[in-house]
C-alpha positions as CSV (number, residue, x, y, z in Angstrom):
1,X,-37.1,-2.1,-60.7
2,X,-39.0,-0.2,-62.7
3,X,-37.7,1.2,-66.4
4,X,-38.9,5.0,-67.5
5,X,-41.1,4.8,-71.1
6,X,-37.9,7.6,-72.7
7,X,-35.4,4.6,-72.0
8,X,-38.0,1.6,-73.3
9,X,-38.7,3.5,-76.1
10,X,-34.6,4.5,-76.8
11,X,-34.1,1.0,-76.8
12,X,-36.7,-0.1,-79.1
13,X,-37.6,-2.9,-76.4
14,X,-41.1,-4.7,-76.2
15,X,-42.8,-5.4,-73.2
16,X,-41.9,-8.9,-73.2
17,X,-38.1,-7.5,-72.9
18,X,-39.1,-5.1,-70.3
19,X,-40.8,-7.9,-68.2
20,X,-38.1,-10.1,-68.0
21,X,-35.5,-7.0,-67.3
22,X,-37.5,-5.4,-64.9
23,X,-38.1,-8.8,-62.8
24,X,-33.9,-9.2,-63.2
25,X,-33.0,-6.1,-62.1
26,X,-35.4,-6.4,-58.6
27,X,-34.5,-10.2,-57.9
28,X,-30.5,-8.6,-58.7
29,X,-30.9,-5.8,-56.2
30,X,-32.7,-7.3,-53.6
31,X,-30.4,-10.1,-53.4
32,X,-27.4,-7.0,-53.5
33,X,-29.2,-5.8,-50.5
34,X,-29.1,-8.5,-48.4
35,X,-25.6,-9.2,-48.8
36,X,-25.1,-5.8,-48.1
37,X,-27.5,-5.8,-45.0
38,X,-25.8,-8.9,-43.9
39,X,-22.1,-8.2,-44.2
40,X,-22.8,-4.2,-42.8
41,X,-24.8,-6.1,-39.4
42,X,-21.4,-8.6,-39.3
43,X,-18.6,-5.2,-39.1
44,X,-21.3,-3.6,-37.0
45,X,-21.5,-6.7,-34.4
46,X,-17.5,-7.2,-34.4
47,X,-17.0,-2.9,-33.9
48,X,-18.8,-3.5,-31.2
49,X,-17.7,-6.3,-29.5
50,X,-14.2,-5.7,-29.8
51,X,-15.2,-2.1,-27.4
52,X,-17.0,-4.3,-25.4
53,X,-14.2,-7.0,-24.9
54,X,-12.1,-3.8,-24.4
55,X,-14.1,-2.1,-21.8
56,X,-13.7,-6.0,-20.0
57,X,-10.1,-6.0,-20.1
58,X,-9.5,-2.3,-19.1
59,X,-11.5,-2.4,-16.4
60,X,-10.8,-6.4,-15.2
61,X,-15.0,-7.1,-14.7
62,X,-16.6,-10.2,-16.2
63,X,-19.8,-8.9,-17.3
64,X,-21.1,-11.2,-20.5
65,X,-23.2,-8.9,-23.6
66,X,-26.7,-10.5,-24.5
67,X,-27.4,-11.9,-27.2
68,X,-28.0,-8.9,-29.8
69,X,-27.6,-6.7,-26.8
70,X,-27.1,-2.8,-28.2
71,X,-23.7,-1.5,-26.9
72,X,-25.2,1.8,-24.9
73,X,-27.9,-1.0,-23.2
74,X,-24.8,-3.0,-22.3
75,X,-22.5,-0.2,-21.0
76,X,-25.4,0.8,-18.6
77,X,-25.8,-2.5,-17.3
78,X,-21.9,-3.3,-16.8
79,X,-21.5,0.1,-15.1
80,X,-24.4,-0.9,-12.9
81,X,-22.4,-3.9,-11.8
82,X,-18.8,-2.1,-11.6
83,X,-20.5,0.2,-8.9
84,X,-21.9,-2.2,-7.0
85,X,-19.1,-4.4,-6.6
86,X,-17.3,-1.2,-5.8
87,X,-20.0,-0.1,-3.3
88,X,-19.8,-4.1,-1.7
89,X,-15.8,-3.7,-1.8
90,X,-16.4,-0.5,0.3
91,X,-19.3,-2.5,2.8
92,X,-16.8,-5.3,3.7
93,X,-13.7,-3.4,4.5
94,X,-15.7,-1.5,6.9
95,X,-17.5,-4.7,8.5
96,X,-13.4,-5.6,8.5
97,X,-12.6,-2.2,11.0
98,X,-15.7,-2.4,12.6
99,X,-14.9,-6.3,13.8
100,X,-11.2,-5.6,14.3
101,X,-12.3,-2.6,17.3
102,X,-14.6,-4.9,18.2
103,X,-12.7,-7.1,19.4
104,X,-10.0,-4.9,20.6
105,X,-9.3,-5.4,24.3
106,X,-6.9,-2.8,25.1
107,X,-7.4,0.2,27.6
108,X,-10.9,2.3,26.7
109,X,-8.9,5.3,26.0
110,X,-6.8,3.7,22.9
111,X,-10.0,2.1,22.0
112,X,-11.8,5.3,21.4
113,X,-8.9,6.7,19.4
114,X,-8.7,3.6,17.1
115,X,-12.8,4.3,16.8
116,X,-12.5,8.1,16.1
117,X,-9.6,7.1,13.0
118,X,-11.5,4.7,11.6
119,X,-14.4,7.0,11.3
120,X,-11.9,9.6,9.8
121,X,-10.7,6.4,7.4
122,X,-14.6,6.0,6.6
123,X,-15.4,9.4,5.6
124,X,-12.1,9.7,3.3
125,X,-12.8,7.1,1.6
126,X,-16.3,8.8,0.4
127,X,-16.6,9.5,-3.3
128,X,-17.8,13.4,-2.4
129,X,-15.2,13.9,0.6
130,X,-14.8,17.4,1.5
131,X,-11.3,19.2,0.5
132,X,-11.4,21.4,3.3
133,X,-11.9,18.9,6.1
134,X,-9.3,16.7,5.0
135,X,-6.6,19.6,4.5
136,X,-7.2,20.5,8.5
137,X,-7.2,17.4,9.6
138,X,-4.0,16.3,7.7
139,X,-2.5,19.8,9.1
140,X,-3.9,17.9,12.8
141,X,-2.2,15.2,12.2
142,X,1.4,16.3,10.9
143,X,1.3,18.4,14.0
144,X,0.7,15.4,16.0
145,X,3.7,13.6,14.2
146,X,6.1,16.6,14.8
147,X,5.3,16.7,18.5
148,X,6.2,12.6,18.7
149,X,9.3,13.3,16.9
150,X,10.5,16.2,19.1
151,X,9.4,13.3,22.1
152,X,11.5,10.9,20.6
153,X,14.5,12.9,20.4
154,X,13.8,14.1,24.1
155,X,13.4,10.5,25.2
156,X,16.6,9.6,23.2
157,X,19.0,12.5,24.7
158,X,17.6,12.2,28.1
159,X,18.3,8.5,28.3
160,X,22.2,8.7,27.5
161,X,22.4,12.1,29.4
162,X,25.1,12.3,32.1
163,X,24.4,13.1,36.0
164,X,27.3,15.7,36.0
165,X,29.3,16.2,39.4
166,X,28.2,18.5,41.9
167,X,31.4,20.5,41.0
168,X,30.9,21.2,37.7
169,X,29.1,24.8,36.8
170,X,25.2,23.9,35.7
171,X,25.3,26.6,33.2
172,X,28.4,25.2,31.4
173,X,27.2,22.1,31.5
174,X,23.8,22.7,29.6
175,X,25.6,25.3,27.6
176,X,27.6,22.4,26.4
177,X,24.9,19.4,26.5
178,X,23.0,22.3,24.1
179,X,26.0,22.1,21.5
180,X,26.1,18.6,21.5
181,X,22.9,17.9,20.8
182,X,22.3,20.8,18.0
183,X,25.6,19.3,16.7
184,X,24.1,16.1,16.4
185,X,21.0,17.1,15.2
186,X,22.7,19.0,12.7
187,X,24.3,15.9,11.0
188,X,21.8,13.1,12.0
189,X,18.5,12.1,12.0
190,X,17.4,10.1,15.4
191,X,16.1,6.9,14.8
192,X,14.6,3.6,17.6
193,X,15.9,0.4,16.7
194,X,15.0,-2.5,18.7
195,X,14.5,0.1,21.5
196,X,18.1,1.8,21.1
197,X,18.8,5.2,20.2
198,X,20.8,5.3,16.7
199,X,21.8,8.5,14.7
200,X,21.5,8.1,10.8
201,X,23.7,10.0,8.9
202,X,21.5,12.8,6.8
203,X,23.7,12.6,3.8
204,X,24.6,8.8,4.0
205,X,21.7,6.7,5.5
206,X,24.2,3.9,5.5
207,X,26.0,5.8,7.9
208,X,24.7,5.0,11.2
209,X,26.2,6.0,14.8
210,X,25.0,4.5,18.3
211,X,23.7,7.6,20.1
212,X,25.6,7.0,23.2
213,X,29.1,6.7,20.9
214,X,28.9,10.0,19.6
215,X,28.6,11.1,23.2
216,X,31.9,9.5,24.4
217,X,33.8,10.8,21.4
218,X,32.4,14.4,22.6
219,X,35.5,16.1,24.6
220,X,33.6,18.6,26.2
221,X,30.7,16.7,27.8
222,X,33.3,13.2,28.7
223,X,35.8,16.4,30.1
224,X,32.8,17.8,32.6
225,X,31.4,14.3,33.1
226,X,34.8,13.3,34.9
227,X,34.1,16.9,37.4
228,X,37.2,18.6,37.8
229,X,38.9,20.7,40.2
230,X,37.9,25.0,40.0
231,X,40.7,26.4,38.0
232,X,42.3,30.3,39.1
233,X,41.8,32.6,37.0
234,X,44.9,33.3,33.6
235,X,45.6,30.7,31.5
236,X,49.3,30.2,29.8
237,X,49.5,27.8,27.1
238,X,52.4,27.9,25.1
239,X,52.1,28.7,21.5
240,X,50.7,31.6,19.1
241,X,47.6,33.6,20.0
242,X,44.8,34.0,17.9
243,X,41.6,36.0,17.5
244,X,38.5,34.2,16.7
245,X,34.9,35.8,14.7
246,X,32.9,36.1,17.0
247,X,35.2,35.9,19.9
248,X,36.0,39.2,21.7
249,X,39.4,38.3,23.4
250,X,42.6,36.3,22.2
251,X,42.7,32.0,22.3
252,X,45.6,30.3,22.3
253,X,46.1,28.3,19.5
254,X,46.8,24.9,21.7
255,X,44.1,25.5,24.0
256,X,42.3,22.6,25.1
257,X,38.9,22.4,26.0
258,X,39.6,22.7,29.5
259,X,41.6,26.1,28.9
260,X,38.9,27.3,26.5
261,X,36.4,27.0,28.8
262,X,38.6,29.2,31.9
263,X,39.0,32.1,29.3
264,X,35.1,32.0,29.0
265,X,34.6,32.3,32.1
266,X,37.2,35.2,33.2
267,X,35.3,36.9,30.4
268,X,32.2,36.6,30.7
269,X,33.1,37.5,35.1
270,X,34.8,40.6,33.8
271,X,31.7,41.6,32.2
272,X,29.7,40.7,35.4
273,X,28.0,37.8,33.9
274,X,28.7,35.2,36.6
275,X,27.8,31.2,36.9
276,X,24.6,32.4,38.9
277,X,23.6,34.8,36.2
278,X,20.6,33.2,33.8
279,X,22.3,34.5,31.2
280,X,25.3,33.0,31.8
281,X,24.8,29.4,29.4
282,X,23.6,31.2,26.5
283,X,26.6,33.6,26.2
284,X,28.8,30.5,27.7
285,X,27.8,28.7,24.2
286,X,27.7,31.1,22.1
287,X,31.6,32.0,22.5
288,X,32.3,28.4,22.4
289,X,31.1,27.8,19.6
290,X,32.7,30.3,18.3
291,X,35.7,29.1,19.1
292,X,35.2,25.4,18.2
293,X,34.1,26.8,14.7
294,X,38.0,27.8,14.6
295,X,37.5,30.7,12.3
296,X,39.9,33.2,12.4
297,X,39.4,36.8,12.4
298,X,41.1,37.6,9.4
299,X,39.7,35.0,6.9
């Protein structure tokens, strides 16, 4: 450290004086500057390896620092070895599809399915995939799900359908199968368990009914199951008549299902809609369900 001649001569010091202070004053500060040197190197090393032993835990790898290893030197190197253990993650569970078709034995068909989803499987699981392929094919495949849903319910109807007697109208009796089932379908959601056709309650999945249950407790469908003899036409039934919405003629209010379906029928023949007209089941539903709704004209 050297002292300026305006402060040796303020002082009054002789050059013995400014010897010895000047040789002080550089010992002092060099041995200041060490310390300082050291201790700044220490905080610098513990900064960063606490982001380092961070980085480690946040991202679970086990990728040791070198000794005196900069931090940007290290994070390059442990992002080299994140990708690829990612990229070798990738490589096996692909060897894992490719061995499982492989050894697939089932009929060639099947096979090439399996093949052509795990190629989809492959190509979304690319870093880069490409939006607009994967919107279509997700649209591809919720249309394929809605088609084996409407199978499933087909399947599930069909199998619990009656064979009605040859004396009951074919146009009543799919105008009435066709309430039952959009009645169902209205309430429940069809399900398979253990190969059995259940119906689960939409608003209480705890609520579950054996297909073929709700199907005896259906009046209607057990009534023309049974076959029955042609009715004449009138029908008296004793109590108060009343006019339903929807419904063009008076229903008395007792009428049972049997009744009911007469006065559809004298109706719908007076307006020369017969059993052999096509037309015949949709009207045939649509006034008894009217009439099952039991809403009066006047409410």
């Amino acid at each position: 450290m050297e002292l300026s001649s305006e402060f040796i001569e303020a002082q009054g010091l002789s050059a013995e004086q400014v010897t010895a202070i000047t040789g002080f004053g550089s010992e002092t500060i060099a041995t200041l500057k060490q310390e300082w040197d050291t201790k700044a190197n220490d905080n610098a090393e513990k900064i960063i390896g606490g982001a380092i032993t961070h980085f480690q835990t946040e991202n679970k790898i086990e990728v040791p620092r070198n000794q005196g290893e900069k931090y940007g030197d290290y994070m390059k190197r442990a992002a080299g070895v994140m990708l690829q253990a990612k990229a070798d993650e990738l490589a096996a569970l692909k060897d894992e599809y490719t061995n499982k078709v492989k050894g697939f034995t089932g009929g060639a068909d099947l096979k090439a399915q399996i093949e052509t989803l795990t190629k989809e499987k492959d190509t979304l699981l690319q870093k880069y995939a490409d939006f607009d392929t994967i919107s279509e094919k997700a649209q591809k495949y919720d249309s394929t799900a809605k088609e084996l849903s409407s199978a499933k319910i087909q399947i599930a109807f069909g199998n619990i359908k009656p064979k009605f007697p040859d004396n009951v109208n074919k146009y009543e009796a799919d105008a009435k199968w066709a309430i039952f089932k959009n009645d169902v379908l209205d309430k429940f959601t069809i399900e398979l368990v253990d190969g059995k056709a259940v119906a689960v309650d939409k608003e209480n999945p705890h609520n579950i009914k054996q297909l073929d249950d709700l199907l005896a407790a259906d009046a209607q469908i057990t009534e023309l199951a049974k076959g029955r003899q042609q009715p004449g036409t009138g029908v008296t039934v004793d109590g108060d008549m009343v006019t339903y919405k929807g419904v063009p003629f008076e229903v008395p209010e007792k009428a049972t299902t049997k009744e009911v379906s007469i006065l559809i029928k004298d109706y719908l023949a007076k307006k020369g809609v017969d059993s052999t007209n096509p037309n015949y089941a949709n009207e045939f539903a649509k006034l008894n369900k009217a009439i099952l709704k039991r809403e009066t004209a006047t409410a």
